[in-house]
N, C-alpha and C positions, 0 to 999 in steps of 0.2 A: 580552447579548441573550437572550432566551427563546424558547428552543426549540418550537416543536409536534410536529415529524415526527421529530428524532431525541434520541437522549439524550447527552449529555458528561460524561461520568464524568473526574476528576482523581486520581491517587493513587500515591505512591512513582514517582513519575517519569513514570507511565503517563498519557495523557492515550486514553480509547477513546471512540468515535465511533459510536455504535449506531442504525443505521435504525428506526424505531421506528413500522410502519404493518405488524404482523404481518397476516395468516399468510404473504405470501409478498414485503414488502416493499419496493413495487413504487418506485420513484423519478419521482416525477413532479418541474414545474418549479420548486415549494415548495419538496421535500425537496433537490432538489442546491443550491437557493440557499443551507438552511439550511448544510449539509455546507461550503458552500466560505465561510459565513462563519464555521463555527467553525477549518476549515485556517488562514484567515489570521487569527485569534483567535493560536491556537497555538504560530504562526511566532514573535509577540511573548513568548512566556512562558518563561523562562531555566528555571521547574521542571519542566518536561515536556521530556523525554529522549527518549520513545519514540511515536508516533501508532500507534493501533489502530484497525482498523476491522471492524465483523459487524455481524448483523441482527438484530432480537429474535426469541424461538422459536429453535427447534432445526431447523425447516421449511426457510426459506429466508436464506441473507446477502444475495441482493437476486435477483428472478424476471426485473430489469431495469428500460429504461424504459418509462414508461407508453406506451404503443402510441395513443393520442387525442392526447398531446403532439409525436406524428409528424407530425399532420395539421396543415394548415388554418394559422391567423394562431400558431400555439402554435410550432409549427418554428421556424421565426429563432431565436427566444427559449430555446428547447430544446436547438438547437445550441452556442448560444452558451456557458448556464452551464456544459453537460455537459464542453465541449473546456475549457472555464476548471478545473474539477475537475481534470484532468491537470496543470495547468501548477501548479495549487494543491497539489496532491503530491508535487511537485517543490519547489517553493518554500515549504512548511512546513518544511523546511529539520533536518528532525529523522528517524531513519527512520521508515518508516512500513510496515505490515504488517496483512494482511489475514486476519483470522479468518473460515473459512468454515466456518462450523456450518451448512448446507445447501444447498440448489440454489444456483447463482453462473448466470446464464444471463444473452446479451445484455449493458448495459450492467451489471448485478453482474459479470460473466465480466472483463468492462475493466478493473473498478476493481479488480478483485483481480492484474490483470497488470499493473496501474498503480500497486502499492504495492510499495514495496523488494522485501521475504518476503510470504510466503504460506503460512498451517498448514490444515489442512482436515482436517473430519470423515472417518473411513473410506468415509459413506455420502454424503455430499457427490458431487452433479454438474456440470459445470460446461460449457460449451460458449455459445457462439453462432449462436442458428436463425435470424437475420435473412435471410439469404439464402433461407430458405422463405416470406420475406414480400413478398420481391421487390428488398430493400434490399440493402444492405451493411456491415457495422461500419468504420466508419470509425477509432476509436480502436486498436480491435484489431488494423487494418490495416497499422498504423505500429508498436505492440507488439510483436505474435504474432512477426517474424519475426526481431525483436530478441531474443526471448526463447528460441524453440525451433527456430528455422532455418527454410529458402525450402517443404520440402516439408509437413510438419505443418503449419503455418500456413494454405499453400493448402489442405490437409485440412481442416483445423475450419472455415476461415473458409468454402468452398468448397461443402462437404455439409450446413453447418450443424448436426452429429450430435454430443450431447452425449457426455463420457467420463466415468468415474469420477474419482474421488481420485487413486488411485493413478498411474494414464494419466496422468495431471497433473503429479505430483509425475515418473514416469519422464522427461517430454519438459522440468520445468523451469517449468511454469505456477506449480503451486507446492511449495514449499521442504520440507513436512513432510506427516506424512500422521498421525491419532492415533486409535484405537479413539472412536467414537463415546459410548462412555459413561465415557471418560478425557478427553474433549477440551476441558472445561473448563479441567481441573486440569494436564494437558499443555500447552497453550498458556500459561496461565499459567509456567510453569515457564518455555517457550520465551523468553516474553518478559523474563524477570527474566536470563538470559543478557547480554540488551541493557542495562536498564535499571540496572545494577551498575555499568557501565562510567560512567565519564565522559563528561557530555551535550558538551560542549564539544569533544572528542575526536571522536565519533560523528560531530557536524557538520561539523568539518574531515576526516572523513575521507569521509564522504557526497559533502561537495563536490568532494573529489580525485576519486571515483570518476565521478561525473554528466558532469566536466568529460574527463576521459581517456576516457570511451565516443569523443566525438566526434573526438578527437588522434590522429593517428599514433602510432606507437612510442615515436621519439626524441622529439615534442613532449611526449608525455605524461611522457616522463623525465625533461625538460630542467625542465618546472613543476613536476612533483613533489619533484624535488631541490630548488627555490626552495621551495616548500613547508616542506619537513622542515626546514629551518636553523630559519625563523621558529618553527614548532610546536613543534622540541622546546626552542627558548628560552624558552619561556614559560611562566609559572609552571604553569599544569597541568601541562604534561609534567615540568618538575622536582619538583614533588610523586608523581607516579606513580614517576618512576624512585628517587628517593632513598627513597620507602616498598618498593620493589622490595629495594634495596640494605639497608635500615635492616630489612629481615622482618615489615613491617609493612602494616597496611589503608592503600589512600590514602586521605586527604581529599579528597575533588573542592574545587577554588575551584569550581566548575561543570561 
């Protein structure tokens, strides 16, 4: 499919995801349809190990949704892709990690608390003013408190008052924080962390994790031990361990 609103870059495992409607990359009901058809593109492709996602420019990773797409016969339709995004984040079935090279505000702020990780610029903002509009975030609302607990949650989501990088990365929004004129070439780096590994590995263990949020203690234990017999029988995992053993690079089968 051919893109308008964003770009899909392929490369050494990396598949990234680039909003592509500069200077502040606003997401209207086009661009999430594009978005969630290239997620479920993705899910099918065994060479991409790792989903990335930013905004083009250095300005903004996304200022949000269109605010017209709120209104009128456009909502329904607006609700619908945007909450299907989440479930498509989940169900691209690969990790997935959000590069914010600048403002993340409103629904950018979601989908950056809606990818696995999160690297961010020094100068990077990020927050949700919806509540200054009379509204609510509702994706956030179901995130935020998963992410950084009962009381910050009701803070950002409550005053609507954006924070820095850093304030971010402290409470857990996101995962790294990189000098703004290193953030390139730092995130880069970050992601080759993931992308080295075995895609195959990455996904059964994504799965373990998504699935044990929702499990108690011992349920989570009781499947993960089911888990681990089948994994480490299988040709991937004997390939890892025996080049472990042998002092040597694995082969990934995958």
């Amino acid at each position: 499919m051919a893109f308008k609103n964003i770009l899909l870059e392929k490369k050494e495992g990396l598949a990234k995801i680039t909003v592509n409607r500069p200077p502040l990359n606003i997401l209207d009901i086009a661009t999430l349809e594009e978005m969630n058809q290239a997620l479920a593109e993705l899910r099918e492709d065994d060479e991409v190990k790792v989903v990335a996602i930013t905004g083009s420019g250095e300005k903004a990773f996304s200022a949000g949704v269109a605010v017209g797409d709120h209104l009128g016969d456009k909502l329904p339709k607006m609700v619908e892709v945007f909450h299907k995004l989440f479930v498509l984040l989940i169900e691209v079935d690969k990790p997935t990690i959000a590069l914010v090279n600048g403002v993340a505000l409103g629904g950018g702020c979601e989908i950056v608390a809606g990818c696995d990780l999160a690297v961010a610029s020094d100068e990077a903002q990020l927050g949700q003013p919806e509540i200054k509009l009379g509204v609510y975030p509702p994706p956030a609302s179901v995130l935020f408190p998963r992410i950084m607990g009962r009381q910050k949650a009701f803070e950002l989501i409550l005053s609507g008052d954006s924070i820095g990088a850093k304030e971010a990365e402290r409470i857990g929004l996101v995962t790294k924080v990189f000098p703004a004129k290193e953030f390139k070439k730092a995130s880069q780096e970050f992601i080759k962390r993931f992308t080295s590994n075995s895609g195959l590995a990455l996904t059964q263990a994504r799965r373990a994790l998504y699935r044990n949020f929702d499990l108690s203690f011992y349920e989570a234990l009781e499947a993960t031990g089911v888990d681990a017999t089948m994994v480490m029988a299988g040709e991937n995992s004997i390939e890892g361990l025996t080049a472990f053993l042998e002092k040597r690079k694995p082969i990934w089968i995958r």
